[in-house]
C-alpha positions as CSV (number, residue, x, y, z in Angstrom):
1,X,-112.2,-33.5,92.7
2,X,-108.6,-32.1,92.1
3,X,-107.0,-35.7,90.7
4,X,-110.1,-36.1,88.4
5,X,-110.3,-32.3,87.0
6,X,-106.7,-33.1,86.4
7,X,-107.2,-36.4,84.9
8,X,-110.3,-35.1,82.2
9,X,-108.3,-32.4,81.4
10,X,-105.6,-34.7,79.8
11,X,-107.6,-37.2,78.5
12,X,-109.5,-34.9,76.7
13,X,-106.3,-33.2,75.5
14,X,-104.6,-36.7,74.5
15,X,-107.5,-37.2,72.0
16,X,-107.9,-33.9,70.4
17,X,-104.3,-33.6,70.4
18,X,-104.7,-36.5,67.4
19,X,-107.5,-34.9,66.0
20,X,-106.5,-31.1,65.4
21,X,-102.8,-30.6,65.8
22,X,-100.5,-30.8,62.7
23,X,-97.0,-30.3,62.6
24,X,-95.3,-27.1,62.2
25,X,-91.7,-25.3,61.2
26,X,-90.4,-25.1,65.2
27,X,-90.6,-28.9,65.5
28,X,-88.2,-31.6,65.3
29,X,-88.6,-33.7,62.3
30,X,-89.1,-36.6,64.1
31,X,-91.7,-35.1,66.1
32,X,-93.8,-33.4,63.1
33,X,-93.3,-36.8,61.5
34,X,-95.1,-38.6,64.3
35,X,-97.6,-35.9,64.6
36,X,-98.6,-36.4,61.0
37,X,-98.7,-40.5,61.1
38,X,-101.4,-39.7,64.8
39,X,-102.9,-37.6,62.7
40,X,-103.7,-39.7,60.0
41,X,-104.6,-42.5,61.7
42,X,-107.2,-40.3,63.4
43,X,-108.8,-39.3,59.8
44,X,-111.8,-41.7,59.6
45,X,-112.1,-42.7,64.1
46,X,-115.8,-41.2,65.1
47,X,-115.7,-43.4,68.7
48,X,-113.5,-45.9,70.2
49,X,-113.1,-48.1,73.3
50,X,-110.9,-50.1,75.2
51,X,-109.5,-51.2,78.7
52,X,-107.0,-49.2,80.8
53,X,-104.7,-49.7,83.5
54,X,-104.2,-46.2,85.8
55,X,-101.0,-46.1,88.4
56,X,-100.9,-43.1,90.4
57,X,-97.5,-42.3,92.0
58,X,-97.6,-40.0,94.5
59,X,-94.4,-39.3,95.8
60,X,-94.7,-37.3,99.2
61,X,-96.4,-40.9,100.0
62,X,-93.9,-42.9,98.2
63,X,-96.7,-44.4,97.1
64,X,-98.4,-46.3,94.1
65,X,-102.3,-46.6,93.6
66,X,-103.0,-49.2,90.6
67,X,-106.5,-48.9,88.8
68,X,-108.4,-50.5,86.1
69,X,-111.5,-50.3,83.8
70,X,-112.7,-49.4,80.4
71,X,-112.6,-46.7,78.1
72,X,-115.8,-44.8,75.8
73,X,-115.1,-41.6,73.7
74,X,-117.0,-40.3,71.0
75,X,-116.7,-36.7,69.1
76,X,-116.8,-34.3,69.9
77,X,-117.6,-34.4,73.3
78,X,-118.4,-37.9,74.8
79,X,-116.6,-39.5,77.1
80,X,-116.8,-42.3,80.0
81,X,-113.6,-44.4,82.0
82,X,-115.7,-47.0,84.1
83,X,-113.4,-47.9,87.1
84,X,-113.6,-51.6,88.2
85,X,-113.0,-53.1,91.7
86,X,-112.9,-51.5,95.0
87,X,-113.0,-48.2,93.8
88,X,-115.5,-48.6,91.2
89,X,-116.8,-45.4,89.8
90,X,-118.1,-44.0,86.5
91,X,-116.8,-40.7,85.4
92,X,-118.8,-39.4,82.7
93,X,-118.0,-36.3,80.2
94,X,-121.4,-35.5,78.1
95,X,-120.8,-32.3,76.0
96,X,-121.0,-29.9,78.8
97,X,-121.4,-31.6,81.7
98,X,-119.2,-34.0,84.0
99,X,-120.4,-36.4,86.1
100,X,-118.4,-38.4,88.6
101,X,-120.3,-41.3,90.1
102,X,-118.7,-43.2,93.2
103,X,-120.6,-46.4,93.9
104,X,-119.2,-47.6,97.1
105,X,-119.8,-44.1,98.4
106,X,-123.6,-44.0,96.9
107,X,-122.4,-40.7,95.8
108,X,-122.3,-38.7,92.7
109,X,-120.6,-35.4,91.9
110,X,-122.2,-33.0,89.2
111,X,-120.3,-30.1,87.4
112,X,-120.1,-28.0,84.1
113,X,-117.2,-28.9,81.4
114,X,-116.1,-25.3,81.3
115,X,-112.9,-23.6,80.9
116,X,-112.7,-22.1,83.9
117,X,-113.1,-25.6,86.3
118,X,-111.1,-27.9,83.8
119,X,-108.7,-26.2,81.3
120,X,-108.6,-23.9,78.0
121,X,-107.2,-26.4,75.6
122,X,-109.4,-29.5,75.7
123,X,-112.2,-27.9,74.8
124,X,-111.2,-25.2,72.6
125,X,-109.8,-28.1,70.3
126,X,-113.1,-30.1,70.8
127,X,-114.9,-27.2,69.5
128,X,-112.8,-26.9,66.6
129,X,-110.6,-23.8,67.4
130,X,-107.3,-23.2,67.9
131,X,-104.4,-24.8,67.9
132,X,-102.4,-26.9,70.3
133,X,-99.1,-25.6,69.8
134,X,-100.1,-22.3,70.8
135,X,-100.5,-24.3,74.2
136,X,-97.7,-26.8,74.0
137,X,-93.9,-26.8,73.1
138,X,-93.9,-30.5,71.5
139,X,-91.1,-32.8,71.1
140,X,-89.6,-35.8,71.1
141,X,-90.1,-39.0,68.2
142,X,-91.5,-41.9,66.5
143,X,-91.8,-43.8,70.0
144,X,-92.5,-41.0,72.5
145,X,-93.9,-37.1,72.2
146,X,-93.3,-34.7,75.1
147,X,-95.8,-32.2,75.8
148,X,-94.9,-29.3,78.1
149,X,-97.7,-26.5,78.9
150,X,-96.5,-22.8,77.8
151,X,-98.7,-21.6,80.5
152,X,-99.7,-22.6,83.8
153,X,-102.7,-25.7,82.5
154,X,-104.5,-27.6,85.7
155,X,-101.2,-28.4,87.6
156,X,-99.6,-29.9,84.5
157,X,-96.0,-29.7,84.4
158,X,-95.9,-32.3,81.0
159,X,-97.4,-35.1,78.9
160,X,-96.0,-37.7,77.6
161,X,-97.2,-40.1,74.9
162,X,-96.3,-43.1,73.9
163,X,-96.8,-44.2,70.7
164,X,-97.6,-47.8,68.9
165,X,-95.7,-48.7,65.3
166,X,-98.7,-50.1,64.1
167,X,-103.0,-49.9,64.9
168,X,-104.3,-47.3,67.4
169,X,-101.5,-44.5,67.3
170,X,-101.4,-43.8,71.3
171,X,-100.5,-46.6,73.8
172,X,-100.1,-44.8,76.6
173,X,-99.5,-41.6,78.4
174,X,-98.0,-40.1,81.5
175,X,-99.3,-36.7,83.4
176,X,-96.4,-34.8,85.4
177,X,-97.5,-32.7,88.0
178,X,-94.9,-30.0,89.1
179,X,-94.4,-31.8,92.7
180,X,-93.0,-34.5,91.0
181,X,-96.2,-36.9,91.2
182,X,-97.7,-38.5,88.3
183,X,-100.2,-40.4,86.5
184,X,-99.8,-43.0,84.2
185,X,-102.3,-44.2,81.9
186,X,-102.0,-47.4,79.3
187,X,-104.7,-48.5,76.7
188,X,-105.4,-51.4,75.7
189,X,-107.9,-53.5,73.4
190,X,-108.6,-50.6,71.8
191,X,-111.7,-51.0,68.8
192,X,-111.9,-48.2,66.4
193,X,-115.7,-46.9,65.5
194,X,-117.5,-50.0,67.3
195,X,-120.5,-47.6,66.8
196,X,-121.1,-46.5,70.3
197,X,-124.7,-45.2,71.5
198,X,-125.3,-41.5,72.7
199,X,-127.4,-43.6,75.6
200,X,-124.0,-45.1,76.6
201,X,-122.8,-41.5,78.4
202,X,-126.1,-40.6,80.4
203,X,-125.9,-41.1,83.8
204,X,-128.0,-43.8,85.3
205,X,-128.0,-43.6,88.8
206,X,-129.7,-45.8,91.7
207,X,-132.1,-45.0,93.8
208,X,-131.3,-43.0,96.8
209,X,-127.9,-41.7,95.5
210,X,-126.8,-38.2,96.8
211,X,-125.5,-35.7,94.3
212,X,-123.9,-32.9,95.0
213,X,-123.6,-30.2,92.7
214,X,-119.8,-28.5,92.4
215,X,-119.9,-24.7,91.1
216,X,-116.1,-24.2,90.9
């Protein structure tokens, strides 16, 4: 479960970092200017979805895992990444719960979206308080923003992300760890407000699937 806490932690914070943050005095210029062009491209998005490609490196391993699948999120607090292939699996984010679904295991994993099990920032921004650069130091430009945790954040060391000059504002993004592993995340075929259904994020599950509920 650590990888995944990990991984809805940022995703989470990658999207309500375009929705909430704005630029402030302590920034670069180039950095509050790319902050404000995410932030306006973000005005009028109420869902979106696309396709994504996931490498993990782990490095102890020297060692690179390469996924794939598709993307749902919808505000404020809807999300799914459907994993294709041999490890298929759903993980589902629906207001306060998290579901992780593995199919070739027939197994599903149940927990609360809380602070304590994934984070302070994702979902103090998805509830509308706060601000992320009372969590973050941000820098960087037009093409790239670096986002480094002011406090210890779900084994995050940074967060980069890459940004597009022109459609959806965020291309990709990479998740240090501080033992030099990473995760690196690139969207694609992104569609703004396709109108998603609410129906989209409940978890169906097959008969005979074991779920195991997770209390920390």
């Amino acid at each position: 479960m650590g990888q995944n806490r990990l991984f809805i932690t940022v995703c989470f914070l990658v999207i309500c970092f375009a929705f909430q943050t704005g630029a402030g005095p302590s920034e670069a210029a180039d950095a509050g200017e790319a902050v404000l062009r995410i932030q306006k491209a973000y005005e009028d998005i109420k869902d979106l979805k696309g396709s994504f490609v996931q490498k993990n490196v782990i490095k102890d391993l020297n060692k690179t895992d390469t996924y794939r699948g598709e993307f749902f999120i919808k505000r404020p607090l809807k999300m799914k990444w459907a994993y294709k292939g041999k490890a298929a699996q759903d993980l589902l984010i629906n207001n306060d719960s998290v579901l992780i679904y593995k199919k070739g295991d027939n197994q599903a994993y149940r927990s609360r979206f809380n602070r304590d099990t994934y984070g302070q920032t994702p979902v103090v921004l998805l509830t509308g308080m706060g601000n992320i650069q009372e969590e973050f130091t941000i820098s960087g430009n037009e093409r790239r923003l670096l986002l480094k945790p002011k406090k210890p954040m779900a084994g995050v060391l940074s967060i980069t992300l890459f940004l597009s000059e022109e459609g959806f504002p965020i291309k990709g993004f990479t998740i240090q760890d501080g033992r030099s592993n990473a995760v690196e995340i690139e969207l694609n075929d992104i569609r703004i407000n396709p109108g998603i259904r609410d129906s989209l994020f409940d978890p169906e599950l097959p008969k005979g699937v074991s779920i195991y509920e997770q209390h920390s």
